[in-house]
C-alpha positions as YAML, in Angstrom:
chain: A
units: angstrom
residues:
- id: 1
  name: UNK
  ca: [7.88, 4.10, 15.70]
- id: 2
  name: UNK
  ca: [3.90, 3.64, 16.50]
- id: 3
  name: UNK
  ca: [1.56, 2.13, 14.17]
- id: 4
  name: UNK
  ca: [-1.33, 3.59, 12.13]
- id: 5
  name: UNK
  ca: [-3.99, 1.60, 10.29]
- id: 6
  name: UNK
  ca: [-4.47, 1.53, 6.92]
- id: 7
  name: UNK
  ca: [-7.70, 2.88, 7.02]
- id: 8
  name: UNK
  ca: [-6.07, 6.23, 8.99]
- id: 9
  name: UNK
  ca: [-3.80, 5.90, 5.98]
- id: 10
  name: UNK
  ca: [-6.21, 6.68, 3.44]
- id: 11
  name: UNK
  ca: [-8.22, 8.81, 5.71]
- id: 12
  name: UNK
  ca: [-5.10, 11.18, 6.79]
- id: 13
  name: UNK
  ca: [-3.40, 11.28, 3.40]
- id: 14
  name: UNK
  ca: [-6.60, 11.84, 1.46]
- id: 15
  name: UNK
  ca: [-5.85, 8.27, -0.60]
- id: 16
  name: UNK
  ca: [-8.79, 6.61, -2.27]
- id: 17
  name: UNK
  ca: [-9.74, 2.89, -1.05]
- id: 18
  name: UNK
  ca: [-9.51, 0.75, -4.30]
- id: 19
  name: UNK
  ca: [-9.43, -2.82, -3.08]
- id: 20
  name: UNK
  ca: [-9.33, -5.08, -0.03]
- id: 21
  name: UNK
  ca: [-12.25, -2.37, 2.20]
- id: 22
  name: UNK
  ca: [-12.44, -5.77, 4.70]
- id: 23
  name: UNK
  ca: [-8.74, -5.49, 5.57]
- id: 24
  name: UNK
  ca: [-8.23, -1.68, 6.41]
- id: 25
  name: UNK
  ca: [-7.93, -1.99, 10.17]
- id: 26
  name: UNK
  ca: [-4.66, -4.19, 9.52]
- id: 27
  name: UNK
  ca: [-1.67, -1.47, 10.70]
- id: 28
  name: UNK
  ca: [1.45, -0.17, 9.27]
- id: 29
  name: UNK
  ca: [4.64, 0.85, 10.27]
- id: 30
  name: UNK
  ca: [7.17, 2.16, 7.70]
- id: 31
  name: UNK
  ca: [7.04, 2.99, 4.40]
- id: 32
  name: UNK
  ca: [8.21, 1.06, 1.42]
- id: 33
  name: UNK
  ca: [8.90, 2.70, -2.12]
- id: 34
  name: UNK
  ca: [9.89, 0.48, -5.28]
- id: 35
  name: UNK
  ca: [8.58, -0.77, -8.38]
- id: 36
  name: UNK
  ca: [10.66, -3.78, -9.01]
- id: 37
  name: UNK
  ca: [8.66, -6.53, -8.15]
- id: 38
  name: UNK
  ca: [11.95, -8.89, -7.58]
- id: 39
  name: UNK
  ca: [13.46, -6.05, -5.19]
- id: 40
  name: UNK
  ca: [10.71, -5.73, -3.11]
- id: 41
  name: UNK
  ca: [9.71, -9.87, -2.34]
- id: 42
  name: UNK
  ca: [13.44, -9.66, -0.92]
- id: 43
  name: UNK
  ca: [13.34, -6.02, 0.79]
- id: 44
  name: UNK
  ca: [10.42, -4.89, 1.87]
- id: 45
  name: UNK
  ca: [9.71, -4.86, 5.38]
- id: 46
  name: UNK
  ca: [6.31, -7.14, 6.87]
- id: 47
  name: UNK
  ca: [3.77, -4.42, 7.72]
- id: 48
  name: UNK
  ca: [4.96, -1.40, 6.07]
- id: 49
  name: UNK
  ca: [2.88, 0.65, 3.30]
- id: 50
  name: UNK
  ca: [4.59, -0.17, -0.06]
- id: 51
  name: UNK
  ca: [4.13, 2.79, -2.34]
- id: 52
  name: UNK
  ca: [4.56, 1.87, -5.90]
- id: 53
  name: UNK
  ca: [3.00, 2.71, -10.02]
- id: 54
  name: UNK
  ca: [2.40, -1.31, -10.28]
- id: 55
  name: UNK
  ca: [-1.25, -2.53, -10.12]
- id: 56
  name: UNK
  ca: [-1.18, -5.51, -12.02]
- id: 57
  name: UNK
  ca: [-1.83, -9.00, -10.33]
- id: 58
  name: UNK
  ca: [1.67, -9.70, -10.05]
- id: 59
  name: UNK
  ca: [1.78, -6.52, -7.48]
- id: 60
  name: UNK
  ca: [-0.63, -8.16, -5.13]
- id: 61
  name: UNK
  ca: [1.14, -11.77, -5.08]
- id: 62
  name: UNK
  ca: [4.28, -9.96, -4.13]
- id: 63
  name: UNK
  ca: [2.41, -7.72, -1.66]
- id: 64
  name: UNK
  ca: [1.21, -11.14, -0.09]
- id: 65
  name: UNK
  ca: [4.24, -12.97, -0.43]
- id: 66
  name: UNK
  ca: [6.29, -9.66, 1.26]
- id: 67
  name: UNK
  ca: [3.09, -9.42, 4.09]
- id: 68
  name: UNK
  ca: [3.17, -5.68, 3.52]
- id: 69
  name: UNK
  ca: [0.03, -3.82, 5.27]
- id: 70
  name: UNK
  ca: [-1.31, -2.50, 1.91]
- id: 71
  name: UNK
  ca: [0.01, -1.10, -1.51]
- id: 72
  name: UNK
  ca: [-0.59, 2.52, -2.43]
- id: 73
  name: UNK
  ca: [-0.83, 2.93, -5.71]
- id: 74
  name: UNK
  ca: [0.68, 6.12, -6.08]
- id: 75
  name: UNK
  ca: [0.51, 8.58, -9.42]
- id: 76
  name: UNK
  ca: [-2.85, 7.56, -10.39]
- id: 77
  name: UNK
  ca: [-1.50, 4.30, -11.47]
- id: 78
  name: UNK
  ca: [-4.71, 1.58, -12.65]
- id: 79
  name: UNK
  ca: [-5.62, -1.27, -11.01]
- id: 80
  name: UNK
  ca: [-6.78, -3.76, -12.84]
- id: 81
  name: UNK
  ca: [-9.70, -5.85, -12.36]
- id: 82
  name: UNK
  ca: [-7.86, -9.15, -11.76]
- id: 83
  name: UNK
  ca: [-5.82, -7.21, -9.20]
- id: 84
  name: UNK
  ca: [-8.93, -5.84, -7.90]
- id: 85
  name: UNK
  ca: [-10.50, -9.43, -7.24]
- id: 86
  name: UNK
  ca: [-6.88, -10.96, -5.92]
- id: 87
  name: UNK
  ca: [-6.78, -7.94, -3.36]
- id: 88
  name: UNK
  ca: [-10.18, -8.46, -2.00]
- id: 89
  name: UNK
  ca: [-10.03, -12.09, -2.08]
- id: 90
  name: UNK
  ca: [-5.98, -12.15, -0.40]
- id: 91
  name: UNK
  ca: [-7.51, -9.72, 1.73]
- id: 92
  name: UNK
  ca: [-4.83, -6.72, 0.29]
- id: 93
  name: UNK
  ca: [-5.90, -3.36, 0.59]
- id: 94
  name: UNK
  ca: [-5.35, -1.07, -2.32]
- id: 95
  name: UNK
  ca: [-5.13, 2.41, -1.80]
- id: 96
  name: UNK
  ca: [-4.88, 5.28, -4.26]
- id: 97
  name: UNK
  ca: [-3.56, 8.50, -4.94]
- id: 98
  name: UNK
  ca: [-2.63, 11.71, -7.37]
- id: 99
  name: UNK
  ca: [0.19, 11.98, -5.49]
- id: 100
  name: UNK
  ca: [3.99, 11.11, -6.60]
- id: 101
  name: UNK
  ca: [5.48, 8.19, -5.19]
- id: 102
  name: UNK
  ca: [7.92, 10.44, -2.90]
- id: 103
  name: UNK
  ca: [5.10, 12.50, -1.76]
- id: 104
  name: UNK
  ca: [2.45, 9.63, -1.13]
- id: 105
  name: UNK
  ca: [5.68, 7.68, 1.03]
- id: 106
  name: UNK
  ca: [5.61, 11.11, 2.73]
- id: 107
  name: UNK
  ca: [2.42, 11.51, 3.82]
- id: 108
  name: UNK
  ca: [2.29, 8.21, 5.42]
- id: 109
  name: UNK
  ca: [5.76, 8.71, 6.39]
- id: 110
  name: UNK
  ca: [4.53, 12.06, 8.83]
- id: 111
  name: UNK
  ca: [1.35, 9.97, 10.13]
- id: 112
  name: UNK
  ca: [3.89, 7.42, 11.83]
- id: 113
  name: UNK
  ca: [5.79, 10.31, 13.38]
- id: 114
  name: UNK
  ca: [3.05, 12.09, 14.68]
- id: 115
  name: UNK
  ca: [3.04, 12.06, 18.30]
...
């Protein structure tokens, strides 16, 4: 499966760039949906887009711990500001979107299959 960056990602899928502006050239490739923090330090994959309602702090440790290529906060979900500074400082970007968690995993899901 190829790659796509993160700031394709947001540019593609119409997503809003919340946090972490520095790090959008870092790439992606597969998606990752879950909320449970504990679920996804164990399962999700190194580089993929996690798609997800959770933008607390905790979020971005586990997003860091994980190495995933960016969290999209799906649903209009908040960030908050302490999330905000951890992402930019960690170097995490934060993108944003209307969209259900299914549907924002979909969009970025099509980008990685486009040929």
């Amino acid at each position: 499966m190829k790659k796509v960056t993160i700031g394709q990602i947001a540019q593609e899928c119409g997503f809003s760039v919340l946090a972490g502006e520095d790090a959008l050239e870092r790439e992606a490739d597969r998606v990752f949906c879950c909320d449970l923090l504990s679920f996804v330090m164990g399962r999700a994959p190194a580089g993929s887009a996690w798609v997800t309602v959770m933008g607390n702090v905790n979020a971005i440790a586990v997003a860091v711990l994980a190495d995933t290529a960016c969290l999209v906060l799906a649903e209009n979900a908040a960030l908050d500001d302490q999330a905000r500074m951890r992402a930019d400082s960690q170097g995490v970007p934060v993108l944003g979107s209307a969209l259900p968690v299914f549907d924002a995993g979909l969009c970025i899901q099509r980008l990685l299959e486009r040929e």
